[in-house]
C-alpha positions as CSV (number, residue, x, y, z in Angstrom):
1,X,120.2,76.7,99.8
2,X,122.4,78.3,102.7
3,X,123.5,80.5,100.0
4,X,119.9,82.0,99.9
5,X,119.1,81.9,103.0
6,X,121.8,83.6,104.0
7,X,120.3,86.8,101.3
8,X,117.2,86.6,102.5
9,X,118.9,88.1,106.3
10,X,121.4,90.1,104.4
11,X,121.6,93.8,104.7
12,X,122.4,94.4,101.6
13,X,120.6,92.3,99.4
14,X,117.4,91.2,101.8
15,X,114.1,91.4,100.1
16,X,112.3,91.9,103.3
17,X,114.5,95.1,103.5
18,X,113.5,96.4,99.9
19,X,116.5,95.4,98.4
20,X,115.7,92.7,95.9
21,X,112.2,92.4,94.2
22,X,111.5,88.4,93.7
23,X,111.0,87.6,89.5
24,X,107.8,88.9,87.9
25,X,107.7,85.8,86.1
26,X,108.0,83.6,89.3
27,X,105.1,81.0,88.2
28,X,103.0,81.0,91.1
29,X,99.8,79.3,89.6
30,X,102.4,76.3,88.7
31,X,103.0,75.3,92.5
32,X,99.2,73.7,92.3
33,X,101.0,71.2,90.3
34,X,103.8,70.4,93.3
35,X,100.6,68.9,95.7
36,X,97.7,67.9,93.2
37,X,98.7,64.1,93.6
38,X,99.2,64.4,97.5
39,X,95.5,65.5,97.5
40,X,94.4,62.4,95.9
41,X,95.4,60.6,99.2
42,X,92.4,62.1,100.9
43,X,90.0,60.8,98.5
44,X,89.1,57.3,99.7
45,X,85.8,56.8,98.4
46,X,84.1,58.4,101.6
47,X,82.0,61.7,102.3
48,X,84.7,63.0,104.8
49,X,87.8,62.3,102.3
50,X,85.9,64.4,99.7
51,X,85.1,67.0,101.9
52,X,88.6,67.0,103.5
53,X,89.9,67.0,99.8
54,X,88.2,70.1,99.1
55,X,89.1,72.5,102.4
56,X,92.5,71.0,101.4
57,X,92.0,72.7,97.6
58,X,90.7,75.7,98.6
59,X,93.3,76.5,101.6
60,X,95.6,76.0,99.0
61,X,94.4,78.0,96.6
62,X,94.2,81.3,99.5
63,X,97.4,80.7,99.9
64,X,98.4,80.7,96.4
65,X,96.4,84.1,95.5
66,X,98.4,85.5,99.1
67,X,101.7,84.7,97.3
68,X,100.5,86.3,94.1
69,X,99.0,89.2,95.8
70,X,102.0,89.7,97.6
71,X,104.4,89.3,94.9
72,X,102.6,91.5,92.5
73,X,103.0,94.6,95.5
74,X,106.5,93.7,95.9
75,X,107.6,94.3,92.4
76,X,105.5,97.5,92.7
77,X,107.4,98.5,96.1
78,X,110.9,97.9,93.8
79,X,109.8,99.9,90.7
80,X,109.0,102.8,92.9
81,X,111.4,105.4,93.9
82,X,109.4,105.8,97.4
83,X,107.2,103.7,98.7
84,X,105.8,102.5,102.0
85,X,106.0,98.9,103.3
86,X,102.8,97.0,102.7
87,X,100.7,97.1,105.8
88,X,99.9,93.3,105.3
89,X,102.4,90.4,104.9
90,X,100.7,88.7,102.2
91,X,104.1,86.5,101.1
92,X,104.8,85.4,104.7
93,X,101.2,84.6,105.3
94,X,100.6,82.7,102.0
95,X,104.3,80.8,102.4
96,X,102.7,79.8,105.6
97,X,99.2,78.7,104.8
98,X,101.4,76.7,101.6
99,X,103.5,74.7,103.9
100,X,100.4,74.0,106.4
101,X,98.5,72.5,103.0
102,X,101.4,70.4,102.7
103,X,101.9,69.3,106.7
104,X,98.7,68.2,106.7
105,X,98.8,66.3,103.5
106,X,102.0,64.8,104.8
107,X,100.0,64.0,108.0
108,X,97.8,61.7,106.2
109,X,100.4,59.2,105.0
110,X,103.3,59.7,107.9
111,X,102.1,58.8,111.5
112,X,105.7,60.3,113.2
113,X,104.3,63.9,114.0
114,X,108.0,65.1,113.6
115,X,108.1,64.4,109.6
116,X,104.9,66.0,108.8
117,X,106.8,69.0,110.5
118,X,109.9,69.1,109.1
119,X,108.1,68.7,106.2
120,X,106.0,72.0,106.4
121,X,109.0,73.5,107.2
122,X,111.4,72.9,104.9
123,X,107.8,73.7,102.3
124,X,107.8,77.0,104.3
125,X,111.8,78.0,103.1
126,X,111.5,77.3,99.8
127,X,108.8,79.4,99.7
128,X,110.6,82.0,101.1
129,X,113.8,81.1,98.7
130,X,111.2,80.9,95.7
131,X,109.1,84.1,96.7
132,X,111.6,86.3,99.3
133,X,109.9,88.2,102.5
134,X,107.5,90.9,101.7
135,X,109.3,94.5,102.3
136,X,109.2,95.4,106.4
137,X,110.2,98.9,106.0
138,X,109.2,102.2,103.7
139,X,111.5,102.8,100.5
140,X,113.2,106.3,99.8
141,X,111.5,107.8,102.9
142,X,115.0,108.9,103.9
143,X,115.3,111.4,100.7
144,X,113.7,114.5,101.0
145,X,114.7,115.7,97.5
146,X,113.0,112.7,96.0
147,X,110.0,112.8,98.5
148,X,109.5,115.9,97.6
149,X,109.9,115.6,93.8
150,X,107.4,112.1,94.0
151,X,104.7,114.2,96.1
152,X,104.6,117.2,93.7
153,X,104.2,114.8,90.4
154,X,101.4,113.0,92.0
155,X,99.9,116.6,93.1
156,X,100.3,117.4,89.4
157,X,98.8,114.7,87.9
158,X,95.9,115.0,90.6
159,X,95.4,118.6,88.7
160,X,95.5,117.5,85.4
161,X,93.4,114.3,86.2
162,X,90.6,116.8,87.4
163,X,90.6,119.2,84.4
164,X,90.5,116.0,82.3
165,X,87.3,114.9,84.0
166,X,85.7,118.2,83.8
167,X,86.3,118.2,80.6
168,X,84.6,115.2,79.9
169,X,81.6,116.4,81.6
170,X,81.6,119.7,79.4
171,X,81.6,117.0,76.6
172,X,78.2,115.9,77.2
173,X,76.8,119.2,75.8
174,X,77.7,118.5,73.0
175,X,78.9,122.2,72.1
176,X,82.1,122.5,70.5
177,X,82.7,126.2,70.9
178,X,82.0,126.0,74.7
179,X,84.3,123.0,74.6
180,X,87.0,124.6,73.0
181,X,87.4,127.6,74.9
182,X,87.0,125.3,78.4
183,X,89.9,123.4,77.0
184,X,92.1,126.6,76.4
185,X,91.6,127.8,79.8
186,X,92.5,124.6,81.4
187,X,95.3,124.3,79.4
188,X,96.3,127.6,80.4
189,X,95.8,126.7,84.0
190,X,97.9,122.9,83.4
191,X,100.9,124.6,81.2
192,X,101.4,127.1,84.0
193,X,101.8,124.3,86.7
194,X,104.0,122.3,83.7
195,X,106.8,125.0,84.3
196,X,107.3,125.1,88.1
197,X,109.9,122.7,89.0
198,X,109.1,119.7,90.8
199,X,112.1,119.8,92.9
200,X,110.8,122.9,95.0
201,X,108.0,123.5,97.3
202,X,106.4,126.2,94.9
203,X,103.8,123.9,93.3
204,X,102.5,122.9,97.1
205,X,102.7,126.3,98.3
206,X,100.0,127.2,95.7
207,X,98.2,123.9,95.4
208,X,95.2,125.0,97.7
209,X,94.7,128.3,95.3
210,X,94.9,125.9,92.5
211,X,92.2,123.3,94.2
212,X,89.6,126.2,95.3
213,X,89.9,127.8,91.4
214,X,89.1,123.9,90.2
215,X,86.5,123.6,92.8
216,X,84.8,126.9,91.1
217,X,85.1,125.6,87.7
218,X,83.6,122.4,88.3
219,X,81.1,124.1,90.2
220,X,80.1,126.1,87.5
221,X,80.4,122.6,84.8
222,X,78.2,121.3,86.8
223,X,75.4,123.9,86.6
224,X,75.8,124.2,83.0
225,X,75.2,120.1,82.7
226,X,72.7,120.1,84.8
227,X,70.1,122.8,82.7
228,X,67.1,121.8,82.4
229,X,66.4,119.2,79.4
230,X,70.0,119.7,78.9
231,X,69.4,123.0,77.0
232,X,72.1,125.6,77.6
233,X,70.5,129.3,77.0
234,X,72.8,131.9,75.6
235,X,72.7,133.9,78.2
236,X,74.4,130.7,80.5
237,X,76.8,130.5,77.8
238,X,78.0,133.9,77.7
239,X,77.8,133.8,81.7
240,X,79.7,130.7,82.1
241,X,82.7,131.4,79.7
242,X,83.0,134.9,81.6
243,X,83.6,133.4,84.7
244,X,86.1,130.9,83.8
245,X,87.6,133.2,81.3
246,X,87.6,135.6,84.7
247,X,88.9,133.2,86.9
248,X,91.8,131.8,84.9
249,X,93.1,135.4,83.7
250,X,93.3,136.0,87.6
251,X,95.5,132.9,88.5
252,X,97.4,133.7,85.5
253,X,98.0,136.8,86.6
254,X,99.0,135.6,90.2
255,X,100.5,133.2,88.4
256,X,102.9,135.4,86.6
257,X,103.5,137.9,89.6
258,X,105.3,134.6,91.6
259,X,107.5,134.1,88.6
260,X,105.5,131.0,87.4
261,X,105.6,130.8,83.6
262,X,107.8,133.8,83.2
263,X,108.9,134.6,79.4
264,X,106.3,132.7,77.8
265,X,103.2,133.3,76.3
266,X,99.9,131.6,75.9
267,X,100.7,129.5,73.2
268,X,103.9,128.4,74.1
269,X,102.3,127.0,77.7
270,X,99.2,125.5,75.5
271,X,101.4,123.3,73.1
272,X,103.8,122.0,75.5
273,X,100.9,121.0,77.5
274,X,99.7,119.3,74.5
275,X,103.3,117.6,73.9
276,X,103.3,116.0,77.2
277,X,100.2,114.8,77.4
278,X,100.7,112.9,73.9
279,X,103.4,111.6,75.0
280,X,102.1,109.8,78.7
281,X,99.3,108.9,76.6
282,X,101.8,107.0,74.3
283,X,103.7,105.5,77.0
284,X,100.4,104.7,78.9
């Protein structure tokens, strides 16, 4: 036990410092098995034991879902390259609302107040030994290199998750030509960002040109869904594809001036698009 308690201060290995992630597999649900008997003390027969039984349950059970709340974030926090600390203890406070359950309990059997407390407390460390601090500072904050690498992705997949959706709003037409052509132009747009490295400051230099050309096209999406009766004239048709068609060729062209994309062709950008997303779809 010193042993642990001794890791759970050190520098180098102290959860509450985000270096050691408690088990995934910790069994938290299993702990209701560790008081269940000591609950049967408080029912006697009367009204208040049953009632007293019950606050007894339930505080245990908040305390419980703290602990798995705050485990479940933890491992998050460790799989993550950077991460920020979580804003709420949920570990501490559900180790402490654990070892209170059991004080209490204890307090029922054992009139010295002093047992009941040691008690709780030694309840309180072995929670702490079983479960380890929740993280007290932000993870990889330190690296700009990775910061910078983690904010671009997530800027990225922002993009793609947007062309995605207005896609799936185009799908509601129900017009497989319009669709098609949509799709070609987004993927223009999406293999263009796929080639700028993530490790420079290129892809947020042009991210608020990216988000206005977006914010047209699912402007005009939206227009087109909403005709009237859902009927698309041909004359909308022809409108809408000109404008995106017009809009993309223009950020390509942009696109292509900065150096983004440089050396290869339509195609090319369209099927490695394609190739990545099958395969985060196959991880996912």
């Amino acid at each position: 036990m010193a042993i642990q308690l001794k890791s759970l201060m050190d520098n180098d290995r102290s959860a509450s410092l985000g270096k050691a992630a408690p088990g995934e597999d910790v069994p938290v649900g299993f702990m209701v098995l560790a008081t269940s008997p000591l609950i049967l003390w408080l029912l006697d027969g009367t009204v208040a034991g049953f009632a007293s039984a019950i606050l007894i349950i339930t505080l245990f059970g908040v305390g419980l879902l703290f602990l798995s709340i705050g485990q479940r974030a933890h491992v998050a926090y460790d799989a993550a390259e950077v991460a920020a600390r979580p804003r709420i203890p949920f570990k501490l406070i559900g180790s402490t609302i654990v070892a209170l359950v059991v004080g209490l309990l204890a307090t029922t059997k054992i009139e010295v107040a002093t047992v009941p407390l040691v008690i709780a407390l030694s309840t309180f460390i072995l929670c702490l030994i079983s479960f380890g601090l929740d993280p007290m500072r932000d993870k990889g904050m330190d690296n700009p290199a990775r910061k910078l690498r983690i904010i671009n992705t997530q800027l990225y997949q922002d993009f793609d998750d947007r062309c995605e959706t207005l896609l799936i709003s185009l799908s509601r037409l129900e017009d497989d030509d319009l669709y098609e052509r949509t799709r070609v132009a987004v993927n223009t747009i999406m293999g263009l960002l796929g080639t700028i490295d993530v490790a420079t400051t290129t892809l947020q230099r042009i991210a608020p040109s990216v988000s206005k050309l977006l914010d047209k096209m699912e402007l005009e999406v939206a227009m087109l869904v909403d005709a009237p009766e859902g009927k698309v004239t041909p004359f909308q048709r022809r409108k809408f594809l000109i404008k995106v068609q017009a809009l993309v060729d223009t950020f390509e062209s942009r696109a292509r001036q900065r150096g983004i994309g440089k050396g290869r062709d339509n195609f090319e950008l369209q099927t490695d698009l394609l190739f990545n997303r099958m395969h985060r779809y196959h991880a996912a």
